[in-house]
C-alpha positions as CSV (number, residue, x, y, z in Angstrom):
1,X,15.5,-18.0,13.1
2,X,17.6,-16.9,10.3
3,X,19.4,-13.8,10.6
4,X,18.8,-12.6,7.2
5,X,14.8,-13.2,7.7
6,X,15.1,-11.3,10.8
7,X,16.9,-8.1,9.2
8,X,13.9,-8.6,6.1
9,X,11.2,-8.1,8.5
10,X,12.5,-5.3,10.7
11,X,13.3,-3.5,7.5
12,X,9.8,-4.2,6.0
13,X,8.1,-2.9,9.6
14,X,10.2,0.1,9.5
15,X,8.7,0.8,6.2
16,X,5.0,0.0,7.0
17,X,5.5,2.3,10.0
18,X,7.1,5.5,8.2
19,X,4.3,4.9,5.6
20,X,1.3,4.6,8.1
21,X,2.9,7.8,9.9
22,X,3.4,9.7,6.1
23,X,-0.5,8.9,5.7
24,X,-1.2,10.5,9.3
25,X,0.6,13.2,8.7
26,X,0.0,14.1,5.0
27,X,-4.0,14.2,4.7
28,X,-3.9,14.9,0.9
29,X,-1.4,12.1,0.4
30,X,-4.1,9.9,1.8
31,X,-6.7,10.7,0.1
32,X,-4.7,10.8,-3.4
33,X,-3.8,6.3,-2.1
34,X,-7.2,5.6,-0.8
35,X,-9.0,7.2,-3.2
36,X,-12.1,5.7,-4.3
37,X,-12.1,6.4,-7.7
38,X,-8.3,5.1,-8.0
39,X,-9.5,1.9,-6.7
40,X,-12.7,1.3,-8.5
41,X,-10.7,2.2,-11.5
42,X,-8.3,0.0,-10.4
43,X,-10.5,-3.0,-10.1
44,X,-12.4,-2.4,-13.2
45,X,-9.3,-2.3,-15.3
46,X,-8.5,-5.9,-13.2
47,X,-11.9,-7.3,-13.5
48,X,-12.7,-6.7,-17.3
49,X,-10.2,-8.3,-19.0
50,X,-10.8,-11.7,-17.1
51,X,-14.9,-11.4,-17.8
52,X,-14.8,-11.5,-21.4
């Protein structure tokens, strides 16, 4: 494998790790991402411009 993929990905899994321990750890934080209203919001603003 290329050595510049390899460094790409462990970088990239180093992120998704501190993020998924940030979420653990800050409860507020999480709920502020995965909140439902964001993403209904988020899929309505998506969605309606591609229906009409």
């Amino acid at each position: 494998m290329n050595k510049k993929l390899i460094i790409a990905l462990s970088c990239v899994a180093v992120l998704a790790v501190a993020f998924g321990i940030w979420m653990l750890v800050d409860r507020e934080a999480y709920i502020a991402v995965f909140r439902p209203n964001w993403s209904r919001d988020f899929v309505s603003i998506a969605v309606l411009p591609i229906r009409r």
